[in-house]
N, C-alpha and C positions, 0 to 999 in steps of 0.2 A: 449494650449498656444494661446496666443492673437497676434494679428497681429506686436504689439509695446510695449513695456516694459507699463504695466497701469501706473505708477508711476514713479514720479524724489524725489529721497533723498536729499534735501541740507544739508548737515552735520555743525555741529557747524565749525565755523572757531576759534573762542575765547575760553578760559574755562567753561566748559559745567554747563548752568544753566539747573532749573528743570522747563523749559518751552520746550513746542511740540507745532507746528501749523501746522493744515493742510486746505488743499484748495481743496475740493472735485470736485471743479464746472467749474475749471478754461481751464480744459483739450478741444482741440476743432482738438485733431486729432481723423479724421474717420477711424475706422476698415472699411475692404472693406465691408461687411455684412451690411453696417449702410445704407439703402437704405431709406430712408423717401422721402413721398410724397409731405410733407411740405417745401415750401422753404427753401432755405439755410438765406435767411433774415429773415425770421423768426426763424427759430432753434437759430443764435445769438441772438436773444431776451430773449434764456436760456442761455446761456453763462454767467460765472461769469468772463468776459474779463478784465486780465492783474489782478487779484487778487492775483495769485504769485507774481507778480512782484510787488505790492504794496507791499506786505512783504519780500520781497528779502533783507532787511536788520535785519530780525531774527539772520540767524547763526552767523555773527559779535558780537551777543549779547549771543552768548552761545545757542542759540535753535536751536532745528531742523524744518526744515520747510519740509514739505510733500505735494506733487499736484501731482493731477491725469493730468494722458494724453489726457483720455476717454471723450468725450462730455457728459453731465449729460441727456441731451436728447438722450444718445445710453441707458445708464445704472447709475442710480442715487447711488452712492455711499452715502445719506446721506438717507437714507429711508430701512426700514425693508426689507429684502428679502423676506417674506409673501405679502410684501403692495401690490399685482399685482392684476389690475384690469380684471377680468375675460372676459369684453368685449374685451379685446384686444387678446385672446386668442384663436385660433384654432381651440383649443380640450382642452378638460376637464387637470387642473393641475393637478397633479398625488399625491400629498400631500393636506390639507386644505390651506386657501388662509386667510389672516386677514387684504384686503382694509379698511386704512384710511382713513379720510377726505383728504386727498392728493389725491389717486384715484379716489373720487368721483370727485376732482377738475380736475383731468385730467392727474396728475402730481406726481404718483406712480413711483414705481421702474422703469418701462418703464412707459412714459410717453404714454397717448392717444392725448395730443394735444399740438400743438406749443405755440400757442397764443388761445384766445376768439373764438371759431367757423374755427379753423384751424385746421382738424387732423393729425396728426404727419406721420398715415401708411395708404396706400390705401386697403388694406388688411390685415386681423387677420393675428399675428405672432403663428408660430408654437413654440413647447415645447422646441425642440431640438436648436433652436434659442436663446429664452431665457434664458437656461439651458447654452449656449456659452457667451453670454455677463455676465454672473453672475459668471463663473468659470474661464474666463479669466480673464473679467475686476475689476468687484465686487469686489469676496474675498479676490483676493489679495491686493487691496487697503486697506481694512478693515485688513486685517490680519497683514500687513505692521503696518500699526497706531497702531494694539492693543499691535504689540510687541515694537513698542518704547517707548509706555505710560507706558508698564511692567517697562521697562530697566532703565527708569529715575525714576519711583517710587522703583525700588528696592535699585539704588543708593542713593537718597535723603531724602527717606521716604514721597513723593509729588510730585506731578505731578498737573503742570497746562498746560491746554489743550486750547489751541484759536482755533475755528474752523471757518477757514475766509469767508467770502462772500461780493459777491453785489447786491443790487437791485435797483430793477426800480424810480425812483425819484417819479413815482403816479404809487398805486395800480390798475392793472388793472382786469376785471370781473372772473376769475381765482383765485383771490385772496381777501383773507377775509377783505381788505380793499381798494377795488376797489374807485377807483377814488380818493382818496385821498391824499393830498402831504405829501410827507414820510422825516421823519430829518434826517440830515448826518449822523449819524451810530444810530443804531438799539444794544442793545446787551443786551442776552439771556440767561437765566438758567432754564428753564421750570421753572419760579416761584420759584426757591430757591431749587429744587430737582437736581438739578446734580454741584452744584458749593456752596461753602462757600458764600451765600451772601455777605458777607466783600469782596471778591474779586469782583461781578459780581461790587457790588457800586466802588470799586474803581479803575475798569477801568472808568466805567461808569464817575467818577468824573474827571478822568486824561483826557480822551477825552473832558469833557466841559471844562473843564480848558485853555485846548488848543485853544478855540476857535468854536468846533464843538456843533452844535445841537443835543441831543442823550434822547434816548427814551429807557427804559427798559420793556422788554418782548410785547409789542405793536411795531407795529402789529404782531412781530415775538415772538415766546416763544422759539425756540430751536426744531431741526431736531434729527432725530434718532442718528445722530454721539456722541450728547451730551446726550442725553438719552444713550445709551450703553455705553461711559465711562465715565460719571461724577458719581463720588460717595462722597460727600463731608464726610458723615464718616470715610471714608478710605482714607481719604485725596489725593483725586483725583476729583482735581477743573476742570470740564468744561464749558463753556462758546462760544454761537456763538457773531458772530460779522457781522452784514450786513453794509457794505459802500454804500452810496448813489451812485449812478453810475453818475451822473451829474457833482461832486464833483471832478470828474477826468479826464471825457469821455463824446464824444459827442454820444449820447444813439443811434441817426441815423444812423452818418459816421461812429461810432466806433472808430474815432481818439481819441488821447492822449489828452489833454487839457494842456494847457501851468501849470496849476496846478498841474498837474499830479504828479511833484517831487518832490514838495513842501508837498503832502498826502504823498509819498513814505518816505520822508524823515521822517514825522512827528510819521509816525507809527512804524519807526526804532528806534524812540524817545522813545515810549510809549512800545516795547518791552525788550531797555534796563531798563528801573526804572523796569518795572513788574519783569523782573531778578533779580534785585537789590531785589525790595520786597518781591518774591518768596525765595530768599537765605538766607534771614533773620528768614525768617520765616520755613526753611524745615529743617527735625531734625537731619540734619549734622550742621545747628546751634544753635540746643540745644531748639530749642522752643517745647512747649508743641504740 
């Protein structure tokens, strides 16, 4: 067992739609074990800060929202349990290893680096370490999500899946679009493989609508969360979502930005229609 529950449930408050969202990144309490050499200002640079809370107006809309506790720089709930990059390690992993381009970035299941030339550990982590953060913290977040993804597609015959995030306003060298200025939300279907494209466009649409600048599958295509449950044959739509972090947050102080409520509100906005169109659409209302 893990030092702290990994996980918080927000249960629907309203009559339950067939939306789940979860916030893999948002979590920034330390297990005692989480010893990094990296500063604590830098490790918040991985931080998806107050990303629950931008969605905190889900379950009023019938959804469940799900956030981890875990800092994503202890143990990355949105990446393979294979992705682990062998230099970070001890001694030989006791199973085969399948580093992504995520690892070679730095930024595998355990992370090698905070930031650009900043390493996360001053010393290779042992088995029996990572073997602790992946069976306390890990599967049971993942195991958590996959049984409510079940529970609403058993009911509905659908499931739409938000998996929330933020990022940095400019790519920085770590990332596949370094230096570049990034639009207010970002949202992802690895290319039409894990979500109905009809959905990914018409979030996509509802956010410009609103007002926001938004960009599909650039820079981001979608993390492992959405690769392991998006199945749009089996009618199980998912989709990430990256929020500009400027848009709400001072990326420095980490303060709140007088805007802040204003996104919070907006997004409570964009999960009730998605309700709305999700319910119209899942086969407790007769659609194909």
């Amino acid at each position: 067992m893990g030092d702290f529950p990994p996980l918080l449930i927000h249960e629907p408050t309203a009559p339950v739609s067939p939306i789940v969202l979860d916030s893999p990144h948002s979590g920034m309490t330390w297990p005692a074990d989480f010893q990094p050499s990296a500063s604590r200002e830098a490790i918040h640079t991985t931080w998806d800060a107050y990303v629950d809370e931008l969605w905190d107006e889900a379950p009023a809309a019938g959804a469940t929202l799900i956030a981890a506790t875990f800092p994503r720089a202890y143990v990355d709930a949105n990446r393979a349990e294979d992705d682990i990059d062998p230099a970070l390690l001890a001694e030989p992993w006791p199973t085969p290893l399948a580093p992504t381009a995520y690892s070679q970035r730095g930024m595998g299941l355990i992370r090698r680096h905070a930031l650009p030339n900043v390493p996360m550990y001053a010393e290779p982590l042992h088995i029996a370490a990572v073997t602790r953060r992946i069976e306390a913290y890990y599967r049971p977040y993942r195991r958590t999500l996959a049984e409510r993804l079940d529970a609403v597609h058993a009911h509905f015959g659908a499931v739409w899946h938000l998996n929330c995030h933020s990022m940095k306003s400019r790519g920085n060298a770590m990332n596949v679009d370094a230096g570049a200025a990034r639009p207010d939300v970002v949202v992802s279907d690895r290319h039409g493989t894990t979500s109905d494209p009809a959905y990914t466009a018409w979030v996509a649409a509802w956010l410009h609508d609103h007002g926001c600048s938004v960009q599909v599958n650039t820079p981001y295509q979608g993390g492992d969360l959405v690769r392991t449950f998006g199945a749009p044959s089996a009618r199980r739509h998912s989709i990430q979502v990256e929020i500009n972090r400027a848009c709400y947050m001072d990326e420095v102080t980490l303060e709140r930005l007088p805007r802040f409520e204003a996104m919070r509100v907006m997004l409570g906005a964009l999960v009730r229609d998605l309700a709305a169109h999700a319910m119209a659409h899942s086969s407790r209302e007769g659609a194909p």
